[in-house]
C-alpha positions in Angstrom: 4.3 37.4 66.3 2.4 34.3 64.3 0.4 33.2 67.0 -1.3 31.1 64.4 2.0 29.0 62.5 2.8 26.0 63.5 6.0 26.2 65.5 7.9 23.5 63.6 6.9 24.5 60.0 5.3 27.8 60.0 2.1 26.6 58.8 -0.8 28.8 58.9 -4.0 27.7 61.3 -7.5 28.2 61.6 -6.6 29.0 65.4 -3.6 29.4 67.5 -2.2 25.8 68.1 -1.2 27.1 71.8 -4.8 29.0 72.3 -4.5 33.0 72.6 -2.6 33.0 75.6 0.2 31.5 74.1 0.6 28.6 77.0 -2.4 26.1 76.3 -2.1 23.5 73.5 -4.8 22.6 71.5 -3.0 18.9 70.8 -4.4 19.5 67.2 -2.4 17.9 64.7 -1.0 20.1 61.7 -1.8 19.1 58.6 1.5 20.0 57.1 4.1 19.0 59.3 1.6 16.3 61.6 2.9 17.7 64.3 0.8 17.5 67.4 0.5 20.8 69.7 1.6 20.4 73.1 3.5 16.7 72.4 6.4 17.6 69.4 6.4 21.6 69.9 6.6 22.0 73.2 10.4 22.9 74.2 12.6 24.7 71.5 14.8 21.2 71.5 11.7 19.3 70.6 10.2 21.6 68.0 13.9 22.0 66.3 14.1 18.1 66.6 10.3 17.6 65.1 11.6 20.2 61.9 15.0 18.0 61.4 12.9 15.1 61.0 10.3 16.7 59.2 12.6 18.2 56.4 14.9 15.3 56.5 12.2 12.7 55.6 11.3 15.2 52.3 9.2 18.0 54.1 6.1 15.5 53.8 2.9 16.7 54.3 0.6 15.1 56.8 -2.4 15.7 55.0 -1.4 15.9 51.3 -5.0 17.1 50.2 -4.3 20.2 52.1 -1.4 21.2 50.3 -2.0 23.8 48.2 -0.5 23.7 44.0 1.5 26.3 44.8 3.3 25.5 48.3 6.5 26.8 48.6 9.0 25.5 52.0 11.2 27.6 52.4 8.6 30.5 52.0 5.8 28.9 55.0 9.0 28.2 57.0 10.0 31.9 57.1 6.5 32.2 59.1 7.8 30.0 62.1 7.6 31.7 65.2 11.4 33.8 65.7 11.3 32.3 69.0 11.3 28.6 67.9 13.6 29.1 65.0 
């Protein structure tokens, strides 16, 4: 489980963007995707609607300062949660 990934990109977080228990958003923004917890992630049609959009606009980051020189897509997206695949 990747309590800690954003559910739309698979972005790892300081902290779980739904807190421990898995049900309370910390409406956070991530810096990859600029998704914000609890608005764009929470129903699997919105998340898989947020990632469409996301990877059709170029897989953009939010916060390009963040990105690290060697960020790979496909590879972060294989960390999104198997439940909002």
């Amino acid at each position: 489980m990747h309590k800690s990934n954003c559910r739309v990109c698979g972005y790892e977080l300081a902290s779980p963007p739904w807190g421990d228990d898995g049900d309370s958003p910390s409406w956070d923004i991530c810096p990859c995707c600029g998704t914000e917890f609890g608005y764009e992630d929470c129903t699997l049609v919105s998340t898989k609607r947020k990632r469409d959009q996301w990877i059709a606009e170029g897989c953009k980051w939010f916060e390009p300062k963040k990105r690290p020189l060697d960020w790979d897509c496909e590879r972060q997206c294989e960390n999104i949660p198997e439940a909002f695949r």
